[in-house]
Structures are given as C-alpha cells and as structure tokens.
C-alpha positions as a printed Julia matrix, in Angstrom:
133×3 Matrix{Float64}:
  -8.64   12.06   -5.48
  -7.41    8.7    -6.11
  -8.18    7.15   -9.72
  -7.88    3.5   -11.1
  -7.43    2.41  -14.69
  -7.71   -1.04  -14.41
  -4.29   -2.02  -12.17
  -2.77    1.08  -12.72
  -3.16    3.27   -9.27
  -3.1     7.59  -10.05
  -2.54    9.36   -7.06
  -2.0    13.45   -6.7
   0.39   14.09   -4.16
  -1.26   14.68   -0.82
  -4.07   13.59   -2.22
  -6.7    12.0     0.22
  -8.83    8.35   -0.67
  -8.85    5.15   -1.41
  -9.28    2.14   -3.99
 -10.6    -1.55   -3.21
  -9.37   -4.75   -4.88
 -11.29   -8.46   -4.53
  -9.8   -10.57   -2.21
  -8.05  -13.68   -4.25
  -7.05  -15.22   -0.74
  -8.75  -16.73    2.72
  -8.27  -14.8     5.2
  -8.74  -15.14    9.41
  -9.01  -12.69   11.82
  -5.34  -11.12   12.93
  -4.12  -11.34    8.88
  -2.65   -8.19    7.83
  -2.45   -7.14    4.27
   0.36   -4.68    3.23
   0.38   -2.33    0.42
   3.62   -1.15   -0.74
   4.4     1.18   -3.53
   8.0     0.48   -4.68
  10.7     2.14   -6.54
  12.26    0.54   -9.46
  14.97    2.69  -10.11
  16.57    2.37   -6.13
  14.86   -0.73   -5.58
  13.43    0.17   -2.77
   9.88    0.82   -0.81
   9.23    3.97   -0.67
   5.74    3.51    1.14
   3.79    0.44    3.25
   0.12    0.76    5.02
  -0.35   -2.14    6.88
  -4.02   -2.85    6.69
  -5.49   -5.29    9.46
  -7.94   -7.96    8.6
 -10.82   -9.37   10.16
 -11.53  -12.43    8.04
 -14.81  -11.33    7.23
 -13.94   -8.8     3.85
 -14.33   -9.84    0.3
 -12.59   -6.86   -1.01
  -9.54   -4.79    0.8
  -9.68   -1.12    0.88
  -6.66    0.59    0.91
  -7.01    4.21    2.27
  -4.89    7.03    1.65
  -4.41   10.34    4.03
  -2.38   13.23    2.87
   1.05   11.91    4.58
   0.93    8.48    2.61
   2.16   10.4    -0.81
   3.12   13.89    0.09
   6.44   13.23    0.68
   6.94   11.1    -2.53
   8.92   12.74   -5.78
   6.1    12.48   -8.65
   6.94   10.11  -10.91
   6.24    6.64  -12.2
   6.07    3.91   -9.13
   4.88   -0.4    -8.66
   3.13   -1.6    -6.07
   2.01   -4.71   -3.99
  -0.16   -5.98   -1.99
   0.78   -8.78    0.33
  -1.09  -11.0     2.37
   0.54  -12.05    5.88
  -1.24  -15.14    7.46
  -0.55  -15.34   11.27
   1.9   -12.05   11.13
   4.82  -11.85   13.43
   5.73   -8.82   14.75
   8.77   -7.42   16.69
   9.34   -6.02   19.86
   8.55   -2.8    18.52
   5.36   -3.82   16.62
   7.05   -4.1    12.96
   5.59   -6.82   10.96
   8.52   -9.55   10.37
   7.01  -12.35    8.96
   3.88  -15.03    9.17
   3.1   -18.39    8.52
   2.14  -18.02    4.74
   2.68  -14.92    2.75
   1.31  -14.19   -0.91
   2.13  -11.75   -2.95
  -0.9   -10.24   -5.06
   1.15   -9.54   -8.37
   4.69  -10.16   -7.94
   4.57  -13.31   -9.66
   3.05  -11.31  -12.84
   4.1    -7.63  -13.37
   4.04   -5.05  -10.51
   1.17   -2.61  -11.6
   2.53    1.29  -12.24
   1.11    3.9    -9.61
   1.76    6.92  -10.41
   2.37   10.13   -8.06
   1.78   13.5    -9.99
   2.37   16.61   -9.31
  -0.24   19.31   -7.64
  -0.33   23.01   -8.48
  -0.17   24.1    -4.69
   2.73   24.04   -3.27
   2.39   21.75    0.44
   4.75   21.17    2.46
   6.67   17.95    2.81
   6.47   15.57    5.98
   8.63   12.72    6.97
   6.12    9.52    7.37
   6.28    6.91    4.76
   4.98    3.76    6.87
   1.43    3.62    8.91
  -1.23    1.22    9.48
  -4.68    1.84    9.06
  -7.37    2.06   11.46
C-alpha cells in the first residue's frame, strides 16, 4: 500500500498503488508527465513511469505495480515529477525532450520517498523504467 504524508511518498517494496497530485500546469493531449524517484547519494534515477496525458486531468495519478520498487534497496529516496509539453521521442520510443519542460519541485526541495523493507522475502526483477497505460 502506498501512503502520503503531505509530499513525502512511503512505499513497501513491491508494494502495489498509487497517489494523485493537482495539476499546477496546462496540459494538451500527447504531454507526458514523468515521475522519477532519484538517488541522492549516486546521483542518479533509480526509477521513471512515464505517464501519458490527455489534456483533460486536473490531478495526475501515478500508479505503482510490484516491478516499479521491488528491485530498489530500502532506504531514503527524492522524487519528481516533470511535465514534457510536445515530447520528443527517439527512434526507440525514449522520451528526449519537448518544447517546454517543468519541473514540479526541483526548484524547491525534492520531496523524500521512502522504500521500506517487507517481511517476505520476493524476489528481485530487473525493470526500473515503464510507462503507464
């Protein structure tokens, strides 16, 4: 189950579900909003979902399925969410850019989400980027 306190994101690993956040931007049909959860200590992402937008939401619900977070060490994580406005993509389909992008809290404090640790003991995967459907 995924839990909110405010910004803060808690998320058992594996865990299935999702959280919703107003929309602070216009969007059109063919945006894409990303959520990332980064890693301060390597610097790097560790996780993206691409979410697709039709221009028509007021909030954006980012959903979770047991390969976003099972592979991630628990521990204390940021994330993100970005807003690309007419996305470019790759030959491969990998989002590369867009006419505008906006950062949700970047320009603030990243929020913490948080990955914690489940008494069963599941098996690890190897996904750690997906768009949702």
């Amino acid at each position: 189950m995924i839990r909110t306190i405010q910004r803060r994101l808690i998320i058992p690993r594996g865990d299935t579900g999702s959280f919703s956040i107003p929309l602070q931007d216009t969007v059109s049909s063919g945006d894409v909003a990303v959520f990332s959860i980064f890693d301060s200590l390597t610097r790097t992402t560790v996780h993206n979902i691409n979410i697709p937008l039709t221009g028509e939401e007021e909030v954006i619900t980012i959903p979770f399925i047991r390969e976003d977070t099972i592979n991630l060490v628990p521990k204390k994580y940021l994330w993100d969410l970005r807003i690309y406005h007419e996305p470019q993509f790759d030959n491969d389909g990998n989002l590369t850019g867009g006419s505008e992008i906006n950062s949700y809290y970047s320009a603030f404090s990243l929020p913490v989400c948080e990955i914690r640790e489940v008494a069963e003991d599941v098996p690890r995967t190897q996904e750690n980027t997906r768009s949702a459907t």
